[in-house]
Backbone bond lengths (Angstrom), bond angles and torsions (degrees), N, CA, C in turn:
res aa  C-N    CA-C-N  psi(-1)  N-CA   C-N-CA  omega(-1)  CA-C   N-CA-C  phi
1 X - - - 1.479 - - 1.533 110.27 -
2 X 1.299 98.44 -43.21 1.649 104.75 -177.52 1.500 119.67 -64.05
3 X 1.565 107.05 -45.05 1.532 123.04 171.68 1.684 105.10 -46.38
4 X 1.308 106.72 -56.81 1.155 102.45 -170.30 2.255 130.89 -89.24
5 X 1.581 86.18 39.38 0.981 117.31 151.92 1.696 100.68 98.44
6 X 1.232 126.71 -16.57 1.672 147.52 -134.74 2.193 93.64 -86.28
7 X 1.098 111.26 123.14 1.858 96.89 169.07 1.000 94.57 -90.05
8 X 1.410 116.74 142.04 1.427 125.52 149.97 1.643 132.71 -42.11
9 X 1.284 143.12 116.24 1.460 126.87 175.66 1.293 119.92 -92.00
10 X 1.169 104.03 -126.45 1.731 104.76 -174.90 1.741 107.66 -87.76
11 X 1.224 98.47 -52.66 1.517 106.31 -173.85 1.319 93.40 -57.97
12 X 1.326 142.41 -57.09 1.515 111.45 -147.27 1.514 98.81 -73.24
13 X 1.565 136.52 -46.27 0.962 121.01 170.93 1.462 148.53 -43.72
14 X 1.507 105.50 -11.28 1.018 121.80 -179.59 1.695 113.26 -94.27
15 X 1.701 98.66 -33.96 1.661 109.23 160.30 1.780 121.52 -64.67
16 X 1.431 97.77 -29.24 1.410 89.84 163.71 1.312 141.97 -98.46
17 X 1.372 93.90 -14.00 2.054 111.00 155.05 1.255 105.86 -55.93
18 X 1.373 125.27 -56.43 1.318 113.57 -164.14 1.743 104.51 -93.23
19 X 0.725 134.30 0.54 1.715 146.63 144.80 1.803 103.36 -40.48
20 X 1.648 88.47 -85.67 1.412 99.02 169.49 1.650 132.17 -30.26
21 X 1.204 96.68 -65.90 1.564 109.95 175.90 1.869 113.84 -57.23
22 X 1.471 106.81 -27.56 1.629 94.28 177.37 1.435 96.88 -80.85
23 X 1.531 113.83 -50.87 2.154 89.86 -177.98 1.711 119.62 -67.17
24 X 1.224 100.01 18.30 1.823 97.22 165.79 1.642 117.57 79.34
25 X 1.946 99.30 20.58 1.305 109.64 -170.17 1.262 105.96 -104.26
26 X 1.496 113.17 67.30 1.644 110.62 173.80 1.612 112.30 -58.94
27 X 0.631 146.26 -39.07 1.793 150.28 -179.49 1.122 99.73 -49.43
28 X 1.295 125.67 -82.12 1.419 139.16 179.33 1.463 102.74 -40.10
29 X 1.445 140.70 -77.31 1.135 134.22 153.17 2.021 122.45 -7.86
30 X 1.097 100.06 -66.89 1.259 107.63 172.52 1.880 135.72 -27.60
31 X 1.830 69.46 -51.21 1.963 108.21 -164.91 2.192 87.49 -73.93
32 X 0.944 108.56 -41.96 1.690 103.87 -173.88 1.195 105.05 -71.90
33 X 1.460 129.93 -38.81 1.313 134.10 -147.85 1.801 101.22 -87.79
34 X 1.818 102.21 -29.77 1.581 100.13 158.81 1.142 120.03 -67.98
35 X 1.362 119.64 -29.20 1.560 112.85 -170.12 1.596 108.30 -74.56
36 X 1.325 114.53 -19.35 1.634 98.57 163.31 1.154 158.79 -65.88
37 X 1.405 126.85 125.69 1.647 99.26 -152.65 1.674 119.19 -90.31
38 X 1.163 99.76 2.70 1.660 99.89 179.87 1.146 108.42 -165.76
39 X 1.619 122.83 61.64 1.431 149.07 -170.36 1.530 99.53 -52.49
40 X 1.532 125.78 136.82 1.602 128.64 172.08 1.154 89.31 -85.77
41 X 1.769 93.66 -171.20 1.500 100.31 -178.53 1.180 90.63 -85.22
42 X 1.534 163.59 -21.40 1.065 161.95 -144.12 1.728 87.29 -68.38
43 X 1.055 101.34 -75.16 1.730 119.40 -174.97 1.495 123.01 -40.38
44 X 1.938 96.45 -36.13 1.856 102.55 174.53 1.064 108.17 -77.80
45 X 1.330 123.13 -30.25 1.604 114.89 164.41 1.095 118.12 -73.95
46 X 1.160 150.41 -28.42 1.349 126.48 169.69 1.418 101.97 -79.57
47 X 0.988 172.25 -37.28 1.360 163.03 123.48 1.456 122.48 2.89
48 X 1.629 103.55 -58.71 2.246 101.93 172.28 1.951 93.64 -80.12
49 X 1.356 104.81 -11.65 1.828 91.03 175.69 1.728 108.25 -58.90
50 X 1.433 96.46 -38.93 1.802 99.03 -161.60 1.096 113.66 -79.66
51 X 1.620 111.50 -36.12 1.744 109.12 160.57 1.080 110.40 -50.78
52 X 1.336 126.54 -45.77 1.777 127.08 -156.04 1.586 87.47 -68.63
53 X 1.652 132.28 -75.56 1.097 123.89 -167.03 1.553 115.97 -43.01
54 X 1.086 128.64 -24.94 1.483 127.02 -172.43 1.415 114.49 -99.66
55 X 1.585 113.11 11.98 1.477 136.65 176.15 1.629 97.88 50.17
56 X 0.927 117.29 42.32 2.116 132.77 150.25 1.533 105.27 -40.62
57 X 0.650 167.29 -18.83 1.660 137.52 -45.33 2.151 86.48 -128.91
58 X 1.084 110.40 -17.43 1.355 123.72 168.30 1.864 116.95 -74.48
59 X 1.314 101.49 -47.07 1.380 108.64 -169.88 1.899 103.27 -85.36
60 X 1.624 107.23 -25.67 1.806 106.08 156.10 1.095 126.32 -52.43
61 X 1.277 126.99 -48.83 1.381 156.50 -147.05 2.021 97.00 -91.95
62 X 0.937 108.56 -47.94 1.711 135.98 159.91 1.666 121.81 -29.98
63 X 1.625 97.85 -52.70 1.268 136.93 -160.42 1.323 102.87 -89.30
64 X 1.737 96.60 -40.62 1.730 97.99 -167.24 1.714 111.80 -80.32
65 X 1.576 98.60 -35.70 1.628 96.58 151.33 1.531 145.94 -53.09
66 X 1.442 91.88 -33.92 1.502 91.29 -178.67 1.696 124.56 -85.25
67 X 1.719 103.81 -8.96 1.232 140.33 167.54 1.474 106.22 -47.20
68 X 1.076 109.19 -54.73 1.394 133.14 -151.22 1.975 90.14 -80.85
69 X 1.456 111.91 -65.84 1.431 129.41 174.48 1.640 94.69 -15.29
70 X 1.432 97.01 -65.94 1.620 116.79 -157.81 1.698 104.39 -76.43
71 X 1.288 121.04 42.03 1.068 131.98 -165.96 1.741 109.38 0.12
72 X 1.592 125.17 68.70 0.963 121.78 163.57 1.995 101.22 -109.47
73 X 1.305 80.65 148.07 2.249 87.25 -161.03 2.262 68.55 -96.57
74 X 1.692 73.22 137.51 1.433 103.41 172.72 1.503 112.30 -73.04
75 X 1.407 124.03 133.57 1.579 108.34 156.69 1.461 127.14 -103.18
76 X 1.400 117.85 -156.80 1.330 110.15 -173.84 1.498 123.63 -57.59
77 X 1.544 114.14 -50.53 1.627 108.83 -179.28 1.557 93.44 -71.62
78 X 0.994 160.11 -11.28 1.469 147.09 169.96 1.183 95.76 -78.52
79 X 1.427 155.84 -33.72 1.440 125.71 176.15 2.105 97.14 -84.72
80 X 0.964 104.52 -46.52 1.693 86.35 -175.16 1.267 113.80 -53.14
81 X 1.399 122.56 -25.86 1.230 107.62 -177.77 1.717 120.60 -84.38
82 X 1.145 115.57 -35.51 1.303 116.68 145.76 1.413 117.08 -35.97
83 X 1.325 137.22 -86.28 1.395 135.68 157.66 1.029 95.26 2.76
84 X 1.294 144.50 -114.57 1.452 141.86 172.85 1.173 130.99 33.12
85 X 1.600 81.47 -68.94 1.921 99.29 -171.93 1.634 105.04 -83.41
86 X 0.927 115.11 -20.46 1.564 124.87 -164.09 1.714 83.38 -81.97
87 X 1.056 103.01 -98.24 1.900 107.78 165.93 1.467 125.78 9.99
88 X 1.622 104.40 -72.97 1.526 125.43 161.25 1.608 110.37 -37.92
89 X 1.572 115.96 -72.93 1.197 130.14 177.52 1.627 101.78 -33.93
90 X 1.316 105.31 -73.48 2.033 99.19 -179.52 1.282 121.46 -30.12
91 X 1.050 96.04 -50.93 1.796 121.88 -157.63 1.970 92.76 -56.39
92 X 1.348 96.12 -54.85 1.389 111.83 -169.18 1.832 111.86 -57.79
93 X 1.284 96.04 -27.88 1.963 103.89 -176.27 1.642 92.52 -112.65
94 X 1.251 125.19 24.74 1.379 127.43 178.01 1.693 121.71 26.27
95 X 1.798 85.41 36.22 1.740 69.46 155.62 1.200 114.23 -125.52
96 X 1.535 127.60 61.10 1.423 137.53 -179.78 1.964 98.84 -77.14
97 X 1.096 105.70 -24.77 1.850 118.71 -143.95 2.284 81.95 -104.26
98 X 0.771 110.79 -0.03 1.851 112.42 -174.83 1.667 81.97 -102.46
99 X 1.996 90.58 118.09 1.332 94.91 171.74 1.487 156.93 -63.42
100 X 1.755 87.41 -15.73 1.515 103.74 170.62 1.687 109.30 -70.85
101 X 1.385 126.16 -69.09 1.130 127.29 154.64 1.521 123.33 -5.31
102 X 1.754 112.60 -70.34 1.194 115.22 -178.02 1.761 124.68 -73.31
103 X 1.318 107.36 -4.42 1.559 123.19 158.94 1.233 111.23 -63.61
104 X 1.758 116.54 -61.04 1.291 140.00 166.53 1.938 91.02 -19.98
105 X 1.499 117.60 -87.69 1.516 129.40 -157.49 1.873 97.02 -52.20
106 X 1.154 112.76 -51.67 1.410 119.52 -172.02 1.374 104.24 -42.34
107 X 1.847 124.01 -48.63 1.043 105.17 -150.13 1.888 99.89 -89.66
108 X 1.563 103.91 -35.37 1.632 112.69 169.50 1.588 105.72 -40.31
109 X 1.053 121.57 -73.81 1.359 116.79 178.46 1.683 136.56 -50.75
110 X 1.513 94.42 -26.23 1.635 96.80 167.20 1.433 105.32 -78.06
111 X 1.212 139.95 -37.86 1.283 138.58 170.61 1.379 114.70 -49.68
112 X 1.681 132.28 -28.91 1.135 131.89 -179.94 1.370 107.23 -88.15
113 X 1.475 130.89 -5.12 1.017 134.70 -138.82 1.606 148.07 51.42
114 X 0.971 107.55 2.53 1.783 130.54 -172.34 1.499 99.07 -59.81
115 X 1.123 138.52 31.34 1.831 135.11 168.07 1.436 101.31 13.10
116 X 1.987 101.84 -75.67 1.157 121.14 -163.84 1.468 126.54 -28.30
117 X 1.806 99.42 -45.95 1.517 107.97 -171.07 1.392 102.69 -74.54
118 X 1.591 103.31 -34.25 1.909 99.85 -161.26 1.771 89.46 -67.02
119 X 1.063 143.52 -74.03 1.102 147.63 163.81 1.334 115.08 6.05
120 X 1.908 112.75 -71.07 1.752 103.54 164.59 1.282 116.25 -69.09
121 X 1.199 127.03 -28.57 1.271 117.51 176.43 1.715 115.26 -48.84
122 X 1.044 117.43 -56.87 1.515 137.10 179.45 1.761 108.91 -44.93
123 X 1.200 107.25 -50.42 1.478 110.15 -159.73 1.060 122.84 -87.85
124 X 1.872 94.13 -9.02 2.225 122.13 -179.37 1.552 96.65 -82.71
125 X 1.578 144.35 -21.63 0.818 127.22 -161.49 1.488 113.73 -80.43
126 X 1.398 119.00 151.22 1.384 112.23 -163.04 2.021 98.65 -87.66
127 X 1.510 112.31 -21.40 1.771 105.68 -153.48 1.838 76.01 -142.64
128 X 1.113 103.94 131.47 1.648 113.77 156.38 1.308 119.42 -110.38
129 X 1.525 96.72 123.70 1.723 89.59 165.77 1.753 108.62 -136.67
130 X 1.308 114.15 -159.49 1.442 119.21 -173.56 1.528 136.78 -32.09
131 X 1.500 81.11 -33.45 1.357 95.72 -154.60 1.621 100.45 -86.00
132 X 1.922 105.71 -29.13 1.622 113.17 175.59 1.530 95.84 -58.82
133 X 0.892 116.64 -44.13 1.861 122.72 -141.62 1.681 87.22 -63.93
134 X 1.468 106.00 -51.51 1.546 127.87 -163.20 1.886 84.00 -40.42
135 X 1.506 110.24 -84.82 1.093 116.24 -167.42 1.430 120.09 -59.72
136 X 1.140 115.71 11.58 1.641 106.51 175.34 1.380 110.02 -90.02
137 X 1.631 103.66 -40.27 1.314 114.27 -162.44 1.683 101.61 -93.98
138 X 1.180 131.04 -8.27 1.215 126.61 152.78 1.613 111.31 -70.68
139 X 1.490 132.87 -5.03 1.189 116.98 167.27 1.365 115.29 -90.05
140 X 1.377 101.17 -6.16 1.774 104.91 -174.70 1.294 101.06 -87.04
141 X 1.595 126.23 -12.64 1.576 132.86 -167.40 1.825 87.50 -80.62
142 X 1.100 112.17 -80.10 1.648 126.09 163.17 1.455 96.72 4.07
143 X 1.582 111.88 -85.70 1.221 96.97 -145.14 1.683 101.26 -82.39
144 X 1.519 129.26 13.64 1.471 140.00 162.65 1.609 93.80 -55.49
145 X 1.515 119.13 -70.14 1.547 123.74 -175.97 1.336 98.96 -48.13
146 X 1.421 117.88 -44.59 1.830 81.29 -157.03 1.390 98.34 -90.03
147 X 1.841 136.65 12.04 1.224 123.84 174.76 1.558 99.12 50.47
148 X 1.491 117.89 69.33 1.266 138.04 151.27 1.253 117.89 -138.88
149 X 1.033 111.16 73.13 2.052 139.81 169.72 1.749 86.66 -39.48
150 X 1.562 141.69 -39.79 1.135 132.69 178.14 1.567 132.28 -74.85
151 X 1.039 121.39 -3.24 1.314 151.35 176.19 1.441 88.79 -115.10
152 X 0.864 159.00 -95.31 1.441 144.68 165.73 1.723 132.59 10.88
153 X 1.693 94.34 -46.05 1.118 96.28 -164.22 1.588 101.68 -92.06
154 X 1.376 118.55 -28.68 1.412 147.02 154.93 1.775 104.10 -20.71
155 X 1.246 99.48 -72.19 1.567 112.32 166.19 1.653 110.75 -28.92
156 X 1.596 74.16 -78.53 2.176 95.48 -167.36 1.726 105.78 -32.19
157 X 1.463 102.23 -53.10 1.670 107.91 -173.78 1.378 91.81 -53.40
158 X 1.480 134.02 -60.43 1.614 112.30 -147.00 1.736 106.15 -77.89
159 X 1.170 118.13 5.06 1.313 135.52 -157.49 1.866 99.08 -99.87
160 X 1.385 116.87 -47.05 1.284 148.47 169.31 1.410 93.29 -57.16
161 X 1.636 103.38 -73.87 1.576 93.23 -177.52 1.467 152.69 -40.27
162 X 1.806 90.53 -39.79 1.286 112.37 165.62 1.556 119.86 -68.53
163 X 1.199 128.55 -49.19 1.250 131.07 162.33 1.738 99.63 129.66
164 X 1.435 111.14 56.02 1.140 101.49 -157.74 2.059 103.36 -137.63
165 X 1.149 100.98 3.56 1.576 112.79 -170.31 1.743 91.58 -69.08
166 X 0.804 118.82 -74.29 1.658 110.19 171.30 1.219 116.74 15.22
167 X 1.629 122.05 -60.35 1.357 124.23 -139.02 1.419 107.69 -92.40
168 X 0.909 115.57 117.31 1.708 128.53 -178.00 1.408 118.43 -6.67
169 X 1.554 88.47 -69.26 1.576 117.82 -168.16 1.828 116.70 -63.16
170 X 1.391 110.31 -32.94 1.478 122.76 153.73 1.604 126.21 -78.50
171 X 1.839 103.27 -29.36 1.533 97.21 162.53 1.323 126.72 -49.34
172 X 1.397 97.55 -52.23 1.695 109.94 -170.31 1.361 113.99 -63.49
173 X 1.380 126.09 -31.69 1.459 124.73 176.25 1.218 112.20 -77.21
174 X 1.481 119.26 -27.33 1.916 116.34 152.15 1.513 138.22 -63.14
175 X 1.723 85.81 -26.62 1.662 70.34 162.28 1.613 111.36 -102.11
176 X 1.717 120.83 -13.85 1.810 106.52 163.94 1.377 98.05 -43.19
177 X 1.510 118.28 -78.79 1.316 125.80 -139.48 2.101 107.51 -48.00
178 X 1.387 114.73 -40.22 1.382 121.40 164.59 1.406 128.25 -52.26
179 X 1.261 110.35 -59.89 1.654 143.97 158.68 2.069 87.95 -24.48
180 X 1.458 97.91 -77.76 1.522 105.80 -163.15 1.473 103.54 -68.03
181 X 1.476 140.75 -37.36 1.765 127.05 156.04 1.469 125.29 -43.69
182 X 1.394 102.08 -21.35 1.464 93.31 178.75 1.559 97.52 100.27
183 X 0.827 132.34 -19.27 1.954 134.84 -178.50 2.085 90.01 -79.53
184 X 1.256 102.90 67.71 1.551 83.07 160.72 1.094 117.85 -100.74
185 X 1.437 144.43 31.88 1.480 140.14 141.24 1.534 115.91 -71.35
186 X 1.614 107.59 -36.87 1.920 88.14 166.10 1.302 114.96 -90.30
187 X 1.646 121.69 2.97 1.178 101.74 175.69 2.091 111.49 -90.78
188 X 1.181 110.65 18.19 1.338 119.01 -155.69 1.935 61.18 -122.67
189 X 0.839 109.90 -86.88 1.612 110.92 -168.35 1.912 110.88 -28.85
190 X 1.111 132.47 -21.15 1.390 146.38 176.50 1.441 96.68 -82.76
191 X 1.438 105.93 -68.74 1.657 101.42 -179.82 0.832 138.22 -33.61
192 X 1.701 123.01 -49.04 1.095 150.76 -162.09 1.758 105.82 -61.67
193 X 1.488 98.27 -55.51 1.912 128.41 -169.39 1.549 76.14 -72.96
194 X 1.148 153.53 -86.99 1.090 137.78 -132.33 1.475 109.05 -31.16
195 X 1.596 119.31 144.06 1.292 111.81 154.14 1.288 143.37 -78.30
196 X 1.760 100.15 -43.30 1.543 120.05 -178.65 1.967 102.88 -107.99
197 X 1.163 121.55 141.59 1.387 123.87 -164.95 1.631 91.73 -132.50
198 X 1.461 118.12 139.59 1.343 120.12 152.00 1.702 118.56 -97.30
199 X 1.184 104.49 -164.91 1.617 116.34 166.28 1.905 109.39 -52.76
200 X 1.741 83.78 -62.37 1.603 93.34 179.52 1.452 118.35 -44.68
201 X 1.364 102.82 -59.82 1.570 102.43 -161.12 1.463 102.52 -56.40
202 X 1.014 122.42 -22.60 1.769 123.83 178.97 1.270 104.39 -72.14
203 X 1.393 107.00 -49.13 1.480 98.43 -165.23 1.877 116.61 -73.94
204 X 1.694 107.31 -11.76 1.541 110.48 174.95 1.736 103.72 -74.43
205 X 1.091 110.59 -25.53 1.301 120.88 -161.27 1.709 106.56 -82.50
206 X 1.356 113.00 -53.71 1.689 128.69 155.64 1.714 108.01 -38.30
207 X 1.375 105.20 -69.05 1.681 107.70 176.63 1.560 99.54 -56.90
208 X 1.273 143.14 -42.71 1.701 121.94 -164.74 1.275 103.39 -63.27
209 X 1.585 109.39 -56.28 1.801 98.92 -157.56 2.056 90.05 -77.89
210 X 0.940 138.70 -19.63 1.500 114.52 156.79 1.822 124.95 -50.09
211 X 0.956 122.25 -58.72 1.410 125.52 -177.11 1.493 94.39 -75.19
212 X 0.913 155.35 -38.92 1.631 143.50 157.94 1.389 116.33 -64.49
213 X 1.090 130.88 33.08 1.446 154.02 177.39 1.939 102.86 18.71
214 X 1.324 102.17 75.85 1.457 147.79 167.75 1.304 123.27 -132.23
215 X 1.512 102.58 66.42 1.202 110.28 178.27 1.619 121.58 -79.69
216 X 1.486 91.05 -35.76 1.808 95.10 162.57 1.119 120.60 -46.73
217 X 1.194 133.20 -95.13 1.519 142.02 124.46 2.011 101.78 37.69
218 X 1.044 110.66 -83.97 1.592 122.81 173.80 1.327 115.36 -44.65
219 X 1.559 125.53 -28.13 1.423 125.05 -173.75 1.268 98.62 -94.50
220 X 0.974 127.83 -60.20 1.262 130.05 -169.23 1.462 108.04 -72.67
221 X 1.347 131.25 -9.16 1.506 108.66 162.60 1.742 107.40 -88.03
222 X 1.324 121.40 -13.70 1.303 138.76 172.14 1.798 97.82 -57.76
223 X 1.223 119.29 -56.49 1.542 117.35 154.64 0.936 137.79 -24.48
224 X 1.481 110.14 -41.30 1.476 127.53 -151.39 2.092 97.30 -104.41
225 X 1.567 112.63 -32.66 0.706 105.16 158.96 1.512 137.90 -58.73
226 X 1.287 118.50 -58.99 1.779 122.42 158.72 1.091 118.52 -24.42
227 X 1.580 111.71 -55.01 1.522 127.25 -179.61 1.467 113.89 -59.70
228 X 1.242 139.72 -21.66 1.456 125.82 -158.31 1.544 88.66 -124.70
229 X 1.290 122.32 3.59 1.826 122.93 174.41 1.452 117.10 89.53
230 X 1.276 115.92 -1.11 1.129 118.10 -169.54 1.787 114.83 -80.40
231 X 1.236 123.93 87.94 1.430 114.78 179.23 0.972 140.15 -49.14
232 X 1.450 124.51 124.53 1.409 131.15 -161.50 1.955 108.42 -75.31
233 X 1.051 114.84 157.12 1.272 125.16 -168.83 1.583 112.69 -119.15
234 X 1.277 130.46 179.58 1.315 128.06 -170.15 1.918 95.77 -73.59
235 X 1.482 144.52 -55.37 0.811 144.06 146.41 1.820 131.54 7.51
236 X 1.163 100.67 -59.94 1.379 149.94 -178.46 1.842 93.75 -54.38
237 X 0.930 105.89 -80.58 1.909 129.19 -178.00 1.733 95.93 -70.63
238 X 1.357 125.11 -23.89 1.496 101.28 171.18 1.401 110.61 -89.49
239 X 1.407 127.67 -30.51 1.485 119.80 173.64 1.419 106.51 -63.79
240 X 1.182 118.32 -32.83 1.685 110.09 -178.73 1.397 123.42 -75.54
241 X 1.527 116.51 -3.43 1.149 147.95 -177.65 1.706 106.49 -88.16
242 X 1.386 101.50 -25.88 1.805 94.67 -173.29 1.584 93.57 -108.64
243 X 0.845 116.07 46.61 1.397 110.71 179.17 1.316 113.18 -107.39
């Protein structure tokens, strides 16, 4: 191409970074990716991609700084892939499994959306305490915003798996997070199985079938509250209010 008079632009360099990087030729890769003079992020990611694949995980991490220097704004596969290396790195000084830390990954990764990882992440830990719980159930808030009941349910299974649906404080954020997708038949189906119920969990459950225009439904679990002793709260009288 060159012989025949042609400069290279962005695309071809970027076809030959990632050329490079599948036969395992980070160097070569490297050597093009300097020769550019005003690399996108398209290009820095395939570049911390090839470190990352060749477990670099220092010289990614390197890259992702100097990225930043060069005021190019990172996008999504540039933070997961970082994640990665950061991840890797723990794993490697074994403190992926230290719960503050592993809150740390839970919450990075629910932000990328990766369920999957927050999920193993969760179920590798040897001792749970507050601070896990904190971040688990802030991933179930997550996927409330993005109204993905499927990433949701992703959760619920590893949650099931663990043996941990029982617990009040994770019930209730299963049935918000349902309640708020719009799936309020499994979140009525969660309710139901629950064993132990607070104020809240009633009152997420009162607010779902209200804003899903189940107002029947809403009164009569408003019934059900009085009935089982559980005192209603200021909360309580405003969901029954939007009905």
């Amino acid at each position: 191409m060159q012989f025949c008079g042609f400069e290279p632009g962005e695309v071809t360099y970027i076809n030959m970074l990632t050329a490079c990087v599948k036969c395992g030729d980070v160097e070569t890769a490297r050597q093009m990716f300097d020769n550019m003079s005003c690399p996108s992020v398209i290009s820095w990611n395939a570049i911390i991609s090839g470190y990352s694949q060749n477990e670099n995980h220092k010289e990614a991490i390197d890259l992702f700084r100097e990225m930043q220097f060069q005021t190019v704004k990172p996008d999504r596969t540039t933070v997961t892939v970082i994640l990665k290396q950061v991840h890797a790195a723990l794993q490697k000084a074994a403190l992926h499994t230290e719960n503050y830390v592993a809150s740390g990954l839970i919450g990075m990764y629910s932000k990328c959306g990766r369920t999957e990882m927050v999920g193993h992440i969760f179920s590798s830990l040897p001792e749970l305490d507050i601070v896990c719980w904190n971040s688990m159930i802030a991933v179930l808030s997550c996927c409330t915003k993005l109204s993905s009941s499927f990433q949701g349910r992703q959760i619920h299974s590893q949650v099931v798996k663990d043996g941990y649906e029982s617990d009040v404080f994770v019930g209730t954020a299963l049935v918000d997070m349902y309640c708020k997708c719009g799936d309020i038949d499994e979140a009525q189906k969660h309710f139901d199985m629950m064993p132990v119920r607070n104020v809240v969990t009633w009152n997420e459950m009162i607010h779902g079938y209200a804003e899903n225009g189940r107002g029947d439904d809403a009164a009569r679990l408003y019934e059900d509250i009085i009935a089982s002793g559980v005192k209603p709260d200021r909360i309580t009288f405003i969901s029954v209010d939007c009905m």
